[in-house]
N, C-alpha and C positions, 0 to 999 in steps of 0.2 A: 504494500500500500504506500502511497505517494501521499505523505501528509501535507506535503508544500503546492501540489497539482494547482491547487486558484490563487496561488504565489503569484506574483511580477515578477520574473527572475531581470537582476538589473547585471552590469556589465563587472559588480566584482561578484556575483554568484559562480558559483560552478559550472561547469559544463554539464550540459545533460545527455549528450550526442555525441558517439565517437565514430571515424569511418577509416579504413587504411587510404593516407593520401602518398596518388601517385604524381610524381612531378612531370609537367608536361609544358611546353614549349607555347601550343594553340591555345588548350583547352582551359579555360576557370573552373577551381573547384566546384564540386557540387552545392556546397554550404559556404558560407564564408568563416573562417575559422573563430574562437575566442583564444586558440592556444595551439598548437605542435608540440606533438612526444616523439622525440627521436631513439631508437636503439642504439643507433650506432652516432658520434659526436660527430659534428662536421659544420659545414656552411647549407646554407639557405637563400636561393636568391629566387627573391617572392615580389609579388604585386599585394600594397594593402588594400584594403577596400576604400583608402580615400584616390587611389591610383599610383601611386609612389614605387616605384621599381629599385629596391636594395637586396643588398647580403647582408645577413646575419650569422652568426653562429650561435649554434645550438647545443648544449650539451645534453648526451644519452639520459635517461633516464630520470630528465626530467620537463615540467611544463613551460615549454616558450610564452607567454602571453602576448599574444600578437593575433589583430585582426587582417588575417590575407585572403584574399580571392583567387592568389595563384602562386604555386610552385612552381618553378619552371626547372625545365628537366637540366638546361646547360645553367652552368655555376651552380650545382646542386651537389653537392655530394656524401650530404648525411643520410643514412639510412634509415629503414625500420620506419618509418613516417607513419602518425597517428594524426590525424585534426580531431581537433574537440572544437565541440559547438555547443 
């Protein structure tokens, strides 16, 4: 049971959505992210949802907080990629 379900969830709440995000060059994630879980540490070079094209890095095992629309597969080389939403 979801005791929070008629909640507002606001933008320091949790994620409630995870999906394995693949980096991709054309394509915009499905969701737009509130965070990335990497398994393996590396770089990030992402579109945010305000439109802004950077690299970041990410370490493994734990929560990036970052809103993106897209991973892109070149300059990408951390692995294991999770989005949370």
């Amino acid at each position: 049971m979801d005791q929070f379900r008629t909640s507002q969830p606001g933008l320091e709440s949790p994620a409630s959505g995870v999906f394995a995000l693949v980096p991709d060059d054309a394509q915009d994630l499905p969701v737009a992210t509130r965070g990335i879980n990497a398994a393996v540490s590396g770089y990030l070079r992402l579109t945010t949802v305000d439109g802004t094209v950077g690299t970041v890095f990410v370490a493994a095992g734990t929560v990036f907080p970052i809103r993106a629309r897209r991973v892109w597969a070149t300059g990408t080389d951390a692995a294991g990629l999770a989005g949370l939403y």
